[in-house]
N, CA, C and O atoms as a GROMACS GRO file, in nm:
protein
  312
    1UNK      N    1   2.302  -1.817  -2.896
    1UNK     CA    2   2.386  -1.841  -2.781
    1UNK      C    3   2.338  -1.761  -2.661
    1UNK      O    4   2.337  -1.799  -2.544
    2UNK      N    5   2.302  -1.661  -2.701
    2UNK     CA    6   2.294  -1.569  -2.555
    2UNK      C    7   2.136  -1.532  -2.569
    2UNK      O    8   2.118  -1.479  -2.678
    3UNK      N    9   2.032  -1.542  -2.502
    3UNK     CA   10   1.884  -1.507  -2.441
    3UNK      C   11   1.868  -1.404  -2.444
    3UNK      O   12   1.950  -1.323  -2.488
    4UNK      N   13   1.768  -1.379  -2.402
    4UNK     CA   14   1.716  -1.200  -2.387
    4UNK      C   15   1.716  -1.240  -2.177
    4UNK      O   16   1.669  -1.324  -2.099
    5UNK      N   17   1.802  -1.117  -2.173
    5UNK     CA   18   1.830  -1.039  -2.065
    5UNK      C   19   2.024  -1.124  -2.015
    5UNK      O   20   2.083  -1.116  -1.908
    6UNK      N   21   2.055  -1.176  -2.112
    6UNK     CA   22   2.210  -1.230  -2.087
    6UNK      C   23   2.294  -1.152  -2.075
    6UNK      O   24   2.393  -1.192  -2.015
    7UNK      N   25   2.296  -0.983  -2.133
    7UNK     CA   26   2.395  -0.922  -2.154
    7UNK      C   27   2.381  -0.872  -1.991
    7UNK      O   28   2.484  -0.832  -1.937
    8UNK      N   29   2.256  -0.873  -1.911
    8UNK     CA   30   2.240  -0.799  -1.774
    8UNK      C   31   2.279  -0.859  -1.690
    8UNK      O   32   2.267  -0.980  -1.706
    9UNK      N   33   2.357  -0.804  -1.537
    9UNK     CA   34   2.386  -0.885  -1.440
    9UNK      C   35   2.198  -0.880  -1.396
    9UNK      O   36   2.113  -0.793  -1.417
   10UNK      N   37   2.191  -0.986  -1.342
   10UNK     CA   38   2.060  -1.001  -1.272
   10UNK      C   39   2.095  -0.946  -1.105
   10UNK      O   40   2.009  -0.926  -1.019
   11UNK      N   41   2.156  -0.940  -1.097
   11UNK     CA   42   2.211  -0.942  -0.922
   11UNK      C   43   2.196  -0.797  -0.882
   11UNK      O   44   2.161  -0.758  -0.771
   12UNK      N   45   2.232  -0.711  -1.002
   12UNK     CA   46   2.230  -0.566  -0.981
   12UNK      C   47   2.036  -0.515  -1.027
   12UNK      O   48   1.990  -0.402  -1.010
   13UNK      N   49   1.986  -0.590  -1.062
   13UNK     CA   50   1.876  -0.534  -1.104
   13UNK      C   51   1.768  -0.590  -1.031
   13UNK      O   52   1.660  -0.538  -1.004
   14UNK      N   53   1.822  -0.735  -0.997
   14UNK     CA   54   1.693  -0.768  -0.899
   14UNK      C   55   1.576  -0.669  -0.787
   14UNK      O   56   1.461  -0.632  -0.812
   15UNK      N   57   1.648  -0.652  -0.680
   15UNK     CA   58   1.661  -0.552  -0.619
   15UNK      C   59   1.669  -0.366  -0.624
   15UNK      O   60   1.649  -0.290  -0.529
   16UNK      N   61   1.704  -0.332  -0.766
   16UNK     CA   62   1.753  -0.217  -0.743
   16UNK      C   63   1.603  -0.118  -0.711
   16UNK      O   64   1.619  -0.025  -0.632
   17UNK      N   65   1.512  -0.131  -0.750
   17UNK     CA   66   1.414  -0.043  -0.720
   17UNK      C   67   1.386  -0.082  -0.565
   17UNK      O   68   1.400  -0.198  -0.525
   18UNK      N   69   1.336   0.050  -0.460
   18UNK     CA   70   1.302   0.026  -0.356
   18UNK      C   71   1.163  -0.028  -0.326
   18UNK      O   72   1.082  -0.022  -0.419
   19UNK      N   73   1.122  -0.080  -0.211
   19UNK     CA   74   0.983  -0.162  -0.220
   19UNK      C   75   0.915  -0.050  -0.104
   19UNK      O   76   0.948  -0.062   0.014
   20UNK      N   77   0.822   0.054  -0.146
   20UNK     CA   78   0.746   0.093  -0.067
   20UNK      C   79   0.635   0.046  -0.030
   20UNK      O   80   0.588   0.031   0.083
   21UNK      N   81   0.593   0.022  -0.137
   21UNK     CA   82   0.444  -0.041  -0.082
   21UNK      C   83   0.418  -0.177  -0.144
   21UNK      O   84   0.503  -0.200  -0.231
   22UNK      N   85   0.324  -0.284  -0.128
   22UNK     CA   86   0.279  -0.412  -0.146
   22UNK      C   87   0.310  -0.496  -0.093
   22UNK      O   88   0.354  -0.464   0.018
   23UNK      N   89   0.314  -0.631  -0.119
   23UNK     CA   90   0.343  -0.758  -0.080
   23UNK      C   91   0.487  -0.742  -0.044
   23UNK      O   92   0.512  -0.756   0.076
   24UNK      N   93   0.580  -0.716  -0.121
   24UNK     CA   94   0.698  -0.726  -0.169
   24UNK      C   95   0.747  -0.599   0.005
   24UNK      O   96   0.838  -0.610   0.087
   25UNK      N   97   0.662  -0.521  -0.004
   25UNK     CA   98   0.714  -0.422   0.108
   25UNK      C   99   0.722  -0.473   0.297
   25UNK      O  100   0.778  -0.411   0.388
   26UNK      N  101   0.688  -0.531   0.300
   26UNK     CA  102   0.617  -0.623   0.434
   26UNK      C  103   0.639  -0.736   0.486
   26UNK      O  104   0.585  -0.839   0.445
   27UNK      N  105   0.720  -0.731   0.580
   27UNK     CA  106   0.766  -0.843   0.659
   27UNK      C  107   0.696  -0.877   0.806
   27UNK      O  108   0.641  -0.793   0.877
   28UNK      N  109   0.705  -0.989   0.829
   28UNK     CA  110   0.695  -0.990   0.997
   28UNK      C  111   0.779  -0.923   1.092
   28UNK      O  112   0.891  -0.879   1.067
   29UNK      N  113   0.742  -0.919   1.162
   29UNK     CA  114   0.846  -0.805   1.276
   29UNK      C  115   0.953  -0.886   1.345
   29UNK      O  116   1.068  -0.856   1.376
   30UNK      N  117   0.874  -1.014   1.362
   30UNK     CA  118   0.996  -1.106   1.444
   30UNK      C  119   1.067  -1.226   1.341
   30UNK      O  120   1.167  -1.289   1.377
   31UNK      N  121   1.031  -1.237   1.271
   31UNK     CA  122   1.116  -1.368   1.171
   31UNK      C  123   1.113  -1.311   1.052
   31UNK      O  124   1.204  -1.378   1.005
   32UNK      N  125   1.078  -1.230   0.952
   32UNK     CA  126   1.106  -1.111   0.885
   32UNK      C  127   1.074  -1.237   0.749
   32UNK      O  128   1.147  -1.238   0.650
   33UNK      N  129   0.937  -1.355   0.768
   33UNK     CA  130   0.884  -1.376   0.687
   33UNK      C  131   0.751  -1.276   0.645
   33UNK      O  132   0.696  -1.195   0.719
   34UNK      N  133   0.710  -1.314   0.475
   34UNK     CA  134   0.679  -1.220   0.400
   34UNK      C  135   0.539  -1.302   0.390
   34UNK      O  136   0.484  -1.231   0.305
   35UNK      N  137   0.435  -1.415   0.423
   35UNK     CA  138   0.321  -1.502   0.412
   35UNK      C  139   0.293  -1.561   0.514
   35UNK      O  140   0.359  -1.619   0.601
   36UNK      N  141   0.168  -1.537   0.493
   36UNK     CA  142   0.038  -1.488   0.605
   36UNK      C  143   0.059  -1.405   0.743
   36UNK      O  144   0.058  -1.425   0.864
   37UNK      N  145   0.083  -1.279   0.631
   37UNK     CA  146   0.119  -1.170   0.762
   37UNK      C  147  -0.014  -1.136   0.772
   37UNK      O  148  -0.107  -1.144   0.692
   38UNK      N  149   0.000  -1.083   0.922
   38UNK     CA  150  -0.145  -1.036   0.998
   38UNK      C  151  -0.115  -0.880   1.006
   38UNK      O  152  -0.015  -0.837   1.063
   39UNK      N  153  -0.206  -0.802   0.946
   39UNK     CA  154  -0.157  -0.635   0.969
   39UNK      C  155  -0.257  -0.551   1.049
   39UNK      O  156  -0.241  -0.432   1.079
   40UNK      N  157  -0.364  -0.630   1.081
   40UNK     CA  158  -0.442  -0.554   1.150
   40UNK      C  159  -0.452  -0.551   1.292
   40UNK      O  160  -0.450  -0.649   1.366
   41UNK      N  161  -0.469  -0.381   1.337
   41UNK     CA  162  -0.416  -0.355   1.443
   41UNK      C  163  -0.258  -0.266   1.424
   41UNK      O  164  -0.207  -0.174   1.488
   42UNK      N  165  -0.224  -0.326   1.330
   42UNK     CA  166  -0.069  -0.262   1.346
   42UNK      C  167   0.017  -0.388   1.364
   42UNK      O  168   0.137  -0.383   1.392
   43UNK      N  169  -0.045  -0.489   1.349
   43UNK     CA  170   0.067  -0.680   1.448
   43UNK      C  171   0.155  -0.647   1.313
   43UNK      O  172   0.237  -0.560   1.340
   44UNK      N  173   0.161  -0.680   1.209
   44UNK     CA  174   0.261  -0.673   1.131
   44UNK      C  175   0.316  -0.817   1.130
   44UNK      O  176   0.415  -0.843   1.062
   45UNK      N  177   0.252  -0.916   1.209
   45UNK     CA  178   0.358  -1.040   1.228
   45UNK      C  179   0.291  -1.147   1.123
   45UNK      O  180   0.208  -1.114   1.038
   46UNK      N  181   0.339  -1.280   1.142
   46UNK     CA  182   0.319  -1.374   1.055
   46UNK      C  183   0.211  -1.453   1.142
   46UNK      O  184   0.209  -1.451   1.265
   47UNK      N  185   0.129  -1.517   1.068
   47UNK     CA  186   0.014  -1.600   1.158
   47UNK      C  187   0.111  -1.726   1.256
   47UNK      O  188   0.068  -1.781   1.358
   48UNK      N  189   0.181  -1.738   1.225
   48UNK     CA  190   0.279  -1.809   1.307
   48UNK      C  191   0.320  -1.752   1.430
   48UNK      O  192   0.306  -1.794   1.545
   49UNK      N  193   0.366  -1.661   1.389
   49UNK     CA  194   0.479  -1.531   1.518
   49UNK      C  195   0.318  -1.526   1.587
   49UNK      O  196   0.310  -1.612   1.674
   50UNK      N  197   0.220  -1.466   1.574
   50UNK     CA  198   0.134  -1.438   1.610
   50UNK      C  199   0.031  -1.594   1.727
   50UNK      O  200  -0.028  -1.571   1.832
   51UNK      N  201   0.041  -1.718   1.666
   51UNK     CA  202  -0.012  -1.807   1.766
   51UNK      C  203   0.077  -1.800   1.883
   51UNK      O  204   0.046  -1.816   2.001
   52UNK      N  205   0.243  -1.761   1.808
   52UNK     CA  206   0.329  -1.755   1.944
   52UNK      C  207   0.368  -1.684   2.048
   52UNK      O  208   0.435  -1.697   2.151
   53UNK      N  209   0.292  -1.588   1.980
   53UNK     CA  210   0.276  -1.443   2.085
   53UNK      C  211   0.156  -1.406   2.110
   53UNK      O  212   0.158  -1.286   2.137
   54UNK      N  213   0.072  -1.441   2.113
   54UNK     CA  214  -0.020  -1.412   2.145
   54UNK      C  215  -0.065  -1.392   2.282
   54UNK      O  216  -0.098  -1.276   2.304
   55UNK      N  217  -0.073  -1.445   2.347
   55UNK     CA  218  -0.093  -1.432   2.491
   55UNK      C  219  -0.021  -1.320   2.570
   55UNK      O  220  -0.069  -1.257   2.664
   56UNK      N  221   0.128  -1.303   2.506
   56UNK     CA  222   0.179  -1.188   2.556
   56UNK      C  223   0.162  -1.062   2.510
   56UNK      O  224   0.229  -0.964   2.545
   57UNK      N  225   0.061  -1.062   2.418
   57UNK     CA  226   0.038  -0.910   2.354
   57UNK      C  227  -0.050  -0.894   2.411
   57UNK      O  228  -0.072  -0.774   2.425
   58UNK      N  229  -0.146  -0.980   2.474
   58UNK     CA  230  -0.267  -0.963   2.578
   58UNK      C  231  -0.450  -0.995   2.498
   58UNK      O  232  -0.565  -0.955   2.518
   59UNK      N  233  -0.360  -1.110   2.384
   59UNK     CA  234  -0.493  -1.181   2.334
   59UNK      C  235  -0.548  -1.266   2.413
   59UNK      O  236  -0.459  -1.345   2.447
   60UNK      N  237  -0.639  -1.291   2.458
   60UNK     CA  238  -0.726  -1.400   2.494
   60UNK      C  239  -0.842  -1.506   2.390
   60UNK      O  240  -0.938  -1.462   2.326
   61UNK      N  241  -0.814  -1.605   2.396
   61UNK     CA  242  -0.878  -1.701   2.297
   61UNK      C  243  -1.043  -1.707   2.380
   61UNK      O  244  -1.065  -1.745   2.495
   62UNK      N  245  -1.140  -1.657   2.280
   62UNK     CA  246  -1.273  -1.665   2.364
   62UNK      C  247  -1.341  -1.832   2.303
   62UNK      O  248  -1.306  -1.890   2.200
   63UNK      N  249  -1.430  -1.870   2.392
   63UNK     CA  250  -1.496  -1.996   2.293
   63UNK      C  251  -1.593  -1.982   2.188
   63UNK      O  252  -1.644  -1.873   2.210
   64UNK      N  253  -1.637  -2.021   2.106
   64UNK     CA  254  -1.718  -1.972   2.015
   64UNK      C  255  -1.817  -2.066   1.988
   64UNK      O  256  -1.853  -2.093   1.873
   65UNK      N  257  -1.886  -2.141   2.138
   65UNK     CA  258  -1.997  -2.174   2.129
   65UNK      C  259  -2.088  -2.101   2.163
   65UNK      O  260  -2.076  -2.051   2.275
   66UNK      N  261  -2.203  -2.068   2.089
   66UNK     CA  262  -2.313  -1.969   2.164
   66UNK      C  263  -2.426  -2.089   2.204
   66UNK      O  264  -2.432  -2.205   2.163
   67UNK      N  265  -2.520  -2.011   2.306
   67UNK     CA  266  -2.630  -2.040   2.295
   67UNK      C  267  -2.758  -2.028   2.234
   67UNK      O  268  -2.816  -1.920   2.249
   68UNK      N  269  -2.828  -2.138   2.154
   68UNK     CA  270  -2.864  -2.115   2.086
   68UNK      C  271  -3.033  -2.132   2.118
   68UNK      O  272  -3.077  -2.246   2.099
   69UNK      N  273  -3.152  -2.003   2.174
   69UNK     CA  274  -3.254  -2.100   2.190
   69UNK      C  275  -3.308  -2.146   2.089
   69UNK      O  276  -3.277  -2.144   1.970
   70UNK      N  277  -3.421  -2.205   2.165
   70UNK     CA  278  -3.584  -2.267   1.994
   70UNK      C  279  -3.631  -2.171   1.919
   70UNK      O  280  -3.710  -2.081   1.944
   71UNK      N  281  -3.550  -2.213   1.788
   71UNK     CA  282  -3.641  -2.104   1.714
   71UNK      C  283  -3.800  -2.124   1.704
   71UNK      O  284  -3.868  -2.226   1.706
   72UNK      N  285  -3.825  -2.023   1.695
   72UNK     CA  286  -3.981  -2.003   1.717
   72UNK      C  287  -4.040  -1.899   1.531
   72UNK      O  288  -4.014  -1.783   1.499
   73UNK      N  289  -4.105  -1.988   1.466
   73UNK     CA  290  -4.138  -1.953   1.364
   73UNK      C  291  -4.311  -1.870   1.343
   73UNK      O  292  -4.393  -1.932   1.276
   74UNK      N  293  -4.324  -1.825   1.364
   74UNK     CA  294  -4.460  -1.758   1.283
   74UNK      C  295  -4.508  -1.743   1.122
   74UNK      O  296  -4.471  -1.662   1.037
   75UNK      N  297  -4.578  -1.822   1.116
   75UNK     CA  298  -4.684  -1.828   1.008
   75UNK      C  299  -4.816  -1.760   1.005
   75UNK      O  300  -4.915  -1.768   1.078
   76UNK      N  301  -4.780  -1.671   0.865
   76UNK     CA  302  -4.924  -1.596   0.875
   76UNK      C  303  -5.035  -1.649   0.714
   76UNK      O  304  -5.003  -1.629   0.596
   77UNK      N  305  -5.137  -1.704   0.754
   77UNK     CA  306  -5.218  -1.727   0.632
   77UNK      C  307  -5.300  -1.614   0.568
   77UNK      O  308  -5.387  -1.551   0.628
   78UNK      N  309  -5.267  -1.595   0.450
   78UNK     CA  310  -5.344  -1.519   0.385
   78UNK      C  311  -5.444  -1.518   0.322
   78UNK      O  312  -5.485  -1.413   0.273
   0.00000   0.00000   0.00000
């Protein structure tokens, strides 16, 4: 009749340890989702929060075509 872990409230145990560190510790700063947070730098936000703020944190989107000249190969016979 009764499972293993039936006699426990789950509600009190879910939670009861504190989350210092990992996945589990880390939210976004502005929507206080927990996937695809960005932490570098210190952003702390979600790749979301982050396309939407961006401009006001003082990112600029650069283009990422280069120029590319002729490669120029050298061959040496031995």
């Amino acid at each position: 009749m009764g499972g293993v872990g039936q006699n426990f409230n789950s509600n009190k145990l879910w939670n009861s340890h504190p989350k210092k560190f990992g996945p589990g510790s880390r939210r976004c700063r502005s929507c206080s989702n927990r996937h695809g947070l960005i932490r570098k730098y210190g952003l702390n936000m979600c790749r979301q929060c982050f396309r939407e703020y961006a401009s006001d944190i003082g990112f600029k989107k650069v283009s990422r075509i280069f120029n590319v000249g002729i490669l120029k190969f050298r061959f040496s016979v031995t």
